[in-house]
VMD Tcl script that draws the C-alpha trace (Angstrom):
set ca {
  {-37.19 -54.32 -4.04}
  {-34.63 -55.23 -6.61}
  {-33.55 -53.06 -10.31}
  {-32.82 -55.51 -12.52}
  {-30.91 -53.06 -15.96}
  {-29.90 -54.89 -18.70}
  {-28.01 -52.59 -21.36}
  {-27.44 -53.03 -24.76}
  {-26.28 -51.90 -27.89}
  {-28.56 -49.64 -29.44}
  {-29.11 -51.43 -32.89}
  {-30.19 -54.62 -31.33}
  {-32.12 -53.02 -28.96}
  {-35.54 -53.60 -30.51}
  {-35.03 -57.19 -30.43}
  {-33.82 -57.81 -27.20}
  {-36.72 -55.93 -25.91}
  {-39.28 -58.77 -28.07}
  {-37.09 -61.08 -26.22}
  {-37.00 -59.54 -22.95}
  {-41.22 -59.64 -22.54}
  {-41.25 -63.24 -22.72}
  {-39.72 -63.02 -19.09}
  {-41.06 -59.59 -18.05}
  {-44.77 -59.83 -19.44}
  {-45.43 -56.39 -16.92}
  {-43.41 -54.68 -19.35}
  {-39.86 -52.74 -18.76}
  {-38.63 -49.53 -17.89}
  {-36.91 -47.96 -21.12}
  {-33.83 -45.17 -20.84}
  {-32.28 -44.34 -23.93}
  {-28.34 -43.04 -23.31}
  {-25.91 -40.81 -24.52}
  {-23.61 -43.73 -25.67}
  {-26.40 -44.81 -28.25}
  {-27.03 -47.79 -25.97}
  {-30.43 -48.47 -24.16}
  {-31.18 -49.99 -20.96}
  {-34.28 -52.06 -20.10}
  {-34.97 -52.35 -16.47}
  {-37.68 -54.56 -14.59}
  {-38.23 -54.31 -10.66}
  {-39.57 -56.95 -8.60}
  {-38.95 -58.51 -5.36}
  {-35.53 -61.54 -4.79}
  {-36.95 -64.56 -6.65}
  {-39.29 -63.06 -9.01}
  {-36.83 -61.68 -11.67}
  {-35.03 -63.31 -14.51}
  {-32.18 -65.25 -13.49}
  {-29.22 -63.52 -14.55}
  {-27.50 -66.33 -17.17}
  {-30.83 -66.30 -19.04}
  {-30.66 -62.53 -19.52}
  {-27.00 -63.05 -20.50}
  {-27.92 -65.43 -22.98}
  {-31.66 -63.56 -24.24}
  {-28.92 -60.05 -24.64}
  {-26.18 -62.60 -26.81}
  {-23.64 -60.16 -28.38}
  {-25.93 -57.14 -27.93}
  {-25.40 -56.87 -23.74}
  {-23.76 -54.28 -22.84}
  {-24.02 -54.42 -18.97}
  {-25.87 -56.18 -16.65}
  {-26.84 -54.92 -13.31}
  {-28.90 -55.07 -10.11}
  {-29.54 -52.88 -7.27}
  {-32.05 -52.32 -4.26}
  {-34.36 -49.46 -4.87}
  {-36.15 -47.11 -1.85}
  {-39.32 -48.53 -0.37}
  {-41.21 -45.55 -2.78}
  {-40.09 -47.44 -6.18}
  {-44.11 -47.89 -6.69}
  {-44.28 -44.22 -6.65}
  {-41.24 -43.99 -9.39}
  {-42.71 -46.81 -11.56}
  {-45.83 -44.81 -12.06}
  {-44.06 -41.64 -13.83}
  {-43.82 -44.52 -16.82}
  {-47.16 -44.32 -17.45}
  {-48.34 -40.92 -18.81}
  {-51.87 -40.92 -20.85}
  {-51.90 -41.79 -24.54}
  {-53.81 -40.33 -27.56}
  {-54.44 -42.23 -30.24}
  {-55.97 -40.58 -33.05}
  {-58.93 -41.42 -35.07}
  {-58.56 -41.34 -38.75}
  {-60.22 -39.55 -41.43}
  {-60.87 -36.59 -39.24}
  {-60.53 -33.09 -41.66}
  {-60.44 -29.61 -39.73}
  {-63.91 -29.35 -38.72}
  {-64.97 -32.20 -39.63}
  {-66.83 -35.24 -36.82}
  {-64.50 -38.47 -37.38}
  {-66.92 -41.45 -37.87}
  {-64.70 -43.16 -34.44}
  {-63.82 -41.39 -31.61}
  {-60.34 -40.90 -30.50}
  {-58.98 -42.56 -27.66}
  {-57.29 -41.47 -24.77}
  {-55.68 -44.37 -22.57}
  {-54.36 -43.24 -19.19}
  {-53.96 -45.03 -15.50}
  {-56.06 -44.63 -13.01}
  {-53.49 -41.71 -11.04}
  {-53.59 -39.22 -14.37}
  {-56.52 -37.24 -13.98}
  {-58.68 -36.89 -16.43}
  {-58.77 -34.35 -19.32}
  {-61.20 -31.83 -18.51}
  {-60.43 -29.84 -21.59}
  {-60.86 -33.21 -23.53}
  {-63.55 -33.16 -26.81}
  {-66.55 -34.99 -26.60}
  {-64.87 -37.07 -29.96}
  {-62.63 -38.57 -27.46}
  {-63.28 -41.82 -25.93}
  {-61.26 -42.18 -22.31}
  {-59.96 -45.47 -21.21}
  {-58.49 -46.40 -18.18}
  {-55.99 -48.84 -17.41}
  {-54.67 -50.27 -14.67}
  {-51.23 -52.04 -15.76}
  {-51.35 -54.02 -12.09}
  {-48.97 -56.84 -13.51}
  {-49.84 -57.15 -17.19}
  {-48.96 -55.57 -20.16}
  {-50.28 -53.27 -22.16}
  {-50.95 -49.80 -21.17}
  {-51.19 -48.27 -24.32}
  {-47.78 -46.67 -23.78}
  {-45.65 -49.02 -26.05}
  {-45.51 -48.54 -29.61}
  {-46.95 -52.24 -30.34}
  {-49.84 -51.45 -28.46}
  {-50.54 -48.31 -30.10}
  {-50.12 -49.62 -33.10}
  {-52.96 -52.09 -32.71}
  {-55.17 -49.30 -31.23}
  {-54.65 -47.23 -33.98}
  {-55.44 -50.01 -36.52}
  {-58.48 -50.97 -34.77}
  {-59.96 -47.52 -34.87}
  {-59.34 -47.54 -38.88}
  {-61.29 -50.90 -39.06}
  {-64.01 -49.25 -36.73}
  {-64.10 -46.13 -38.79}
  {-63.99 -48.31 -42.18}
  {-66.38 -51.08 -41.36}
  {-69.65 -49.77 -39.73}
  {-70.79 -53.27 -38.64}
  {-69.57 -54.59 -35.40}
  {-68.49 -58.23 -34.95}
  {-67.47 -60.47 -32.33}
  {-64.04 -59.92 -31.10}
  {-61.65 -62.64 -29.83}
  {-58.74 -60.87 -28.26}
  {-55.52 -63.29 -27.78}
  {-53.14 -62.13 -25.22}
  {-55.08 -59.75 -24.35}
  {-52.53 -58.26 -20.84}
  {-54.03 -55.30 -19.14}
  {-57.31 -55.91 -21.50}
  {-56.48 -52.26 -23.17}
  {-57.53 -53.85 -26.92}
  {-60.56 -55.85 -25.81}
  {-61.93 -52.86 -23.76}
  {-61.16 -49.88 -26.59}
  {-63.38 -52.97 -29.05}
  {-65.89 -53.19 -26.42}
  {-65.86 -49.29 -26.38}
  {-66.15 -48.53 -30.38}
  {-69.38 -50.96 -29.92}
  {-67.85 -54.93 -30.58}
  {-69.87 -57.69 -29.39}
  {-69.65 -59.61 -27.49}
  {-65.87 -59.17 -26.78}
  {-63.67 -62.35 -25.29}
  {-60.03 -62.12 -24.18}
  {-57.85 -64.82 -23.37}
  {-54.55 -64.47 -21.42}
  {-52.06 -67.13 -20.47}
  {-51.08 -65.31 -17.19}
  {-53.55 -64.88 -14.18}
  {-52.40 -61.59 -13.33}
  {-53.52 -60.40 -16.40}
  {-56.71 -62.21 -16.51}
  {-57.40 -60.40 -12.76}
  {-56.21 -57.01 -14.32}
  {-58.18 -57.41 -17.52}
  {-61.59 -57.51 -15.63}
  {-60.98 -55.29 -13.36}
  {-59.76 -52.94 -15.80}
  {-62.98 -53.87 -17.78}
  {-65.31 -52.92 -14.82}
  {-63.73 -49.90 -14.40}
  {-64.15 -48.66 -18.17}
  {-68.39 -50.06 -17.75}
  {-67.08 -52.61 -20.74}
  {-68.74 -55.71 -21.05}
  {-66.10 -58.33 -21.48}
  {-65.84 -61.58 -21.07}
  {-62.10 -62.89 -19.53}
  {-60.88 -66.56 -19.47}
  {-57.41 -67.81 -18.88}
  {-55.79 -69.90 -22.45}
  {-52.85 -71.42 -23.42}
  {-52.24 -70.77 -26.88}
  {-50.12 -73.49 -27.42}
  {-51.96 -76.39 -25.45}
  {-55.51 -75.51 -25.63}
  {-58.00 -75.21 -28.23}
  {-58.93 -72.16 -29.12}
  {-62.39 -70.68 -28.31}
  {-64.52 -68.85 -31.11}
  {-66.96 -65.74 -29.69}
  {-70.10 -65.94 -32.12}
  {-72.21 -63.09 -32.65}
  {-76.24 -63.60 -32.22}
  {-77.16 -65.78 -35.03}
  {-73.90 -67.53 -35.19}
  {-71.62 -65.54 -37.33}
  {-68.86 -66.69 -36.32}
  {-66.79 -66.27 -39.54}
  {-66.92 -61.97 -39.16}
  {-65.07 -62.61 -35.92}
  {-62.31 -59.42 -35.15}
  {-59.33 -61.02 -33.71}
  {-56.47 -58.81 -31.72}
  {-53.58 -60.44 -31.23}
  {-50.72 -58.12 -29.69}
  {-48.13 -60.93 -29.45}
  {-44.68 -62.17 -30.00}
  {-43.42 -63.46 -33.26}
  {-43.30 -67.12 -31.89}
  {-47.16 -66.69 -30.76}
  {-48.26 -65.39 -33.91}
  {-47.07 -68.08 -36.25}
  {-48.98 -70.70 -33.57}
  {-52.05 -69.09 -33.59}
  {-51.77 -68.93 -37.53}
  {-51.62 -72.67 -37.20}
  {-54.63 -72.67 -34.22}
  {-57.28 -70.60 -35.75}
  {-60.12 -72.71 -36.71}
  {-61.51 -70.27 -39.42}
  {-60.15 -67.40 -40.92}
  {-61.41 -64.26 -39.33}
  {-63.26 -61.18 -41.40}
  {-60.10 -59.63 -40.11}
  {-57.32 -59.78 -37.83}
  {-54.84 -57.13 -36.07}
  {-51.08 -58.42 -35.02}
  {-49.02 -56.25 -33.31}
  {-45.94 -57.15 -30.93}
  {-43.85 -57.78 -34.34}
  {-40.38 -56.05 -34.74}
  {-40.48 -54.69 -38.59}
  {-38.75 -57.48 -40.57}
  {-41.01 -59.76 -39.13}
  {-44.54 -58.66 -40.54}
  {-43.56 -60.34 -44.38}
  {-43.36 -63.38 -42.50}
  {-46.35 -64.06 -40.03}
  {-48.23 -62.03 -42.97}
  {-47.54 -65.29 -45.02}
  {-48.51 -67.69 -42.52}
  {-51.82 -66.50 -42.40}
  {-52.25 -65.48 -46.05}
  {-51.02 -69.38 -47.13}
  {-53.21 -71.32 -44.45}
  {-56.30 -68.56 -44.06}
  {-56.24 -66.58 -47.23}
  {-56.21 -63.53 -45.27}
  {-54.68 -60.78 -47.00}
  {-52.98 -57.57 -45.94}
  {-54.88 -54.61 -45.79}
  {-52.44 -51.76 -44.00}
  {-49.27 -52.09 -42.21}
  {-48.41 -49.43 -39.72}
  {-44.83 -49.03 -38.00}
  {-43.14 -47.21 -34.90}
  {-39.97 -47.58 -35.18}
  {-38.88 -51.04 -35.13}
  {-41.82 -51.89 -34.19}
  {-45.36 -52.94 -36.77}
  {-48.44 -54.26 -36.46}
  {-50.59 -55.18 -39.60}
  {-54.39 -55.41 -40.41}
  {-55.20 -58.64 -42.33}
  {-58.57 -59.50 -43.73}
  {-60.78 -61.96 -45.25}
  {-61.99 -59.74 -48.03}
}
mol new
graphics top color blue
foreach p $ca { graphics top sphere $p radius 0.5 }
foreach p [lrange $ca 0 end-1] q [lrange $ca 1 end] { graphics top cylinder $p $q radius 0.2 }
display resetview
């Protein structure tokens, strides 16, 4: 097994990480050094990593160093102390007081589960497998954290159309807070596999296809009685993928989350929605240089 590092300076080293997932969609391995630089590292077998000049290019005056080396036969062992359980908060909670969503905890299937944990706290397990999304990187938790404050500030639950969905973590929390029916869409087999398995596993009913954003049509989950326009659509993507689907949706949504956006990005795929959808912004949330926004019909 091969350790592919690529280091960079630490000021570009949100973007080159955006970049970076387009050819690692399993995610990286993140170390933050003394130097201020920050090395992203992806393992995988001779022939299944990025080719080097690519990563040169993707890294552009940001690389720092880029490296490879072979890794003991127990690297699935080390890759699994990068997933550690995540709590994400539910809003609106005072001291003593029952939040109207629960919380929810997102761990993999090795992490135990809380014992200690309150019955306000929804558990969710996920299986990374080969997709992203494990609730671990700040875009994802972003989007989880907006989609409990739309659970907690709309009662009624839609249909949710989940676009890019990874590991499934979004479509599954949805299908947990009580959205139906729920269908995700993923471009990469691996994820569609991990996605329902991970969905089985959490007793979620989800529906998962395969979709190419950017040479298929896309396909609209209607509630009983054909409501289609109070659809919920998640979309933790890419810059790049976000401004297609604003030019893909059929109809605007009664809302949608995007996450996957570095900061100075939001103004912009905010726009492209608001100017072909009318959706407007309704809360922006950041981590870093990382933000996903909640956009809605109303």
């Amino acid at each position: 097994m091969i350790r592919l590092a690529v280091r960079v300076a630490g000021e570009h080293a949100e973007t080159v990480l955006a970049e970076l997932l387009e050819f690692a969609p399993a995610g990286v391995e993140e170390v933050r050094q003394e130097a201020g630089t920050v090395e992203y590292a992806v393992y995988g077998p001779p022939g299944e990593l990025p080719a080097l000049p690519d990563l040169r290019a993707l890294a552009g005056g940001a690389l720092v160093e880029l490296s490879t080396s072979e890794i003991p036969d127990d690297w699935h062992e080390r890759w699994r102390e990068f997933h550690r359980p995540v709590l994400i908060e539910a809003p609106g909670r005072a001291v003593g007081e029952r939040a109207p969503v629960p919380s929810l905890r997102v761990r993999p299937p090795w992490e135990p589960a809380d014992a200690a944990r309150e019955a306000t706290v929804r558990e969710i397990v996920i299986d990374p497998g080969q997709a992203f999304g494990t609730g671990g990187h700040a875009s994802t938790r972003l989007c989880l954290g907006l989609l409990l404050e739309l659970a907690a500030a709309e009662r009624a639950r839609a249909a949710v159309l989940d676009v890019g969905t990874g590991s499934g973590v979004l479509a599954i929390a949805a299908a947990a807070l009580g959205y139906r029916p729920v269908l995700a869409l993923d471009n990469e087999q691996e994820s569609v596999d991990a996605a329902r398995e991970n969905a089985i596993v959490n007793g979620t009913p989800i529906e998962v296809r395969r979709f190419d954003l950017r040479s298929q049509a896309l396909p609209w989950p209607t509630e009983p009685g054909g409501r289609e326009h109070e659809t919920v659509v998640l979309a933790n993507l890419l810059r790049p993928l976000l401004l297609e689907l604003a030019a893909t949706l059929p109809v605007a949504p009664a809302h949608l989350l995007a996450g996957g956006l570095l900061a100075a990005e939001v103004d912009e795929v905010a726009g492209a929605f608001a100017s072909r959808l009318r959706l407007r912004e309704r809360a922006r949330r950041e981590s870093g240089e990382w933000a996903a926004v909640w956009l809605s019909a109303c």
